[in-house]
C-alpha positions in Angstrom: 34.6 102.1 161.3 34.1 101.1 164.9 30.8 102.4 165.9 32.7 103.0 169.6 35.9 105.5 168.0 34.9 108.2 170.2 33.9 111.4 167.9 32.4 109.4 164.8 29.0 110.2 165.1 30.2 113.7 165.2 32.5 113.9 162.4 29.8 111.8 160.6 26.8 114.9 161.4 29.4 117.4 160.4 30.0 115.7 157.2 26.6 115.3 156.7 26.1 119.0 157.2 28.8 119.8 155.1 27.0 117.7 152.1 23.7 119.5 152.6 25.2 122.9 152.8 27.0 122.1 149.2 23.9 120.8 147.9 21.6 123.9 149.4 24.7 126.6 147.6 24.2 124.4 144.3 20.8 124.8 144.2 20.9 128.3 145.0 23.3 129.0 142.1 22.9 125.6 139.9 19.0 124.2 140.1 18.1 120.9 141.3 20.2 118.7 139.0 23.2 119.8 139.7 22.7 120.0 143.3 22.4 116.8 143.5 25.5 116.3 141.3 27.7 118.4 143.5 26.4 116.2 146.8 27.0 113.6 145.3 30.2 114.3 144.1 30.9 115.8 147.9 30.0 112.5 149.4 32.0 110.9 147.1 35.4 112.2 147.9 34.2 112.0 152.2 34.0 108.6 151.4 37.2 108.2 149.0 39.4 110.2 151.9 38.0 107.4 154.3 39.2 104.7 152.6 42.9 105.8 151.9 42.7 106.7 155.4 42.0 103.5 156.5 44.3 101.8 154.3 47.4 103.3 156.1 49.2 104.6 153.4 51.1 107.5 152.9 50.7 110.0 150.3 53.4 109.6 147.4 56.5 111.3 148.0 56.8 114.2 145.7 59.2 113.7 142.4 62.4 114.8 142.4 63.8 118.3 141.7 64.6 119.2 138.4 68.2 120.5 138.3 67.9 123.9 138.2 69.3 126.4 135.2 72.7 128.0 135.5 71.7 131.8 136.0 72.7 134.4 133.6 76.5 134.5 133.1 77.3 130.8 133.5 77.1 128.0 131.4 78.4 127.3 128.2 78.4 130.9 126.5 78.9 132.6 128.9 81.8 135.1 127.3 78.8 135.6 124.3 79.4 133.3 121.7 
């Protein structure tokens, strides 16, 4: 994290913001305790998301398709049996 990548301090304040707006809901719905759980938790993934960003890699590719039934009609009984 180059302190010179033009818009860091901003995303950084609107991150912060975002952590102190989770932990003022919490506590609005929660109490104390777990206000401070969900802004930690909050912070946690900011942070998480920075460092597989940083790392360069890609998400996984999805898995592939399961082959799909044969409708209604087709398939091995077909004629009923």
């Amino acid at each position: 994290m180059n302190p010179e990548t033009p818009g860091l301090w901003a995303r950084v304040l609107v991150r912060g913001l975002v952590v102190a707006a989770a932990w003022v809901m919490a506590f609005g719905f929660l109490g104390p305790g777990e206000a401070t759980l969900v802004a930690a938790l909050t912070a946690i993934t900011f942070v998480l998301l920075w460092l597989r960003a940083r790392t360069g890699r890609r998400p996984a590719s999805p898995p592939p398709a399961f082959p799909r039934h044969p409708g209604p009609g087709t398939g091995r009984h077909a004629d009923g049996e």
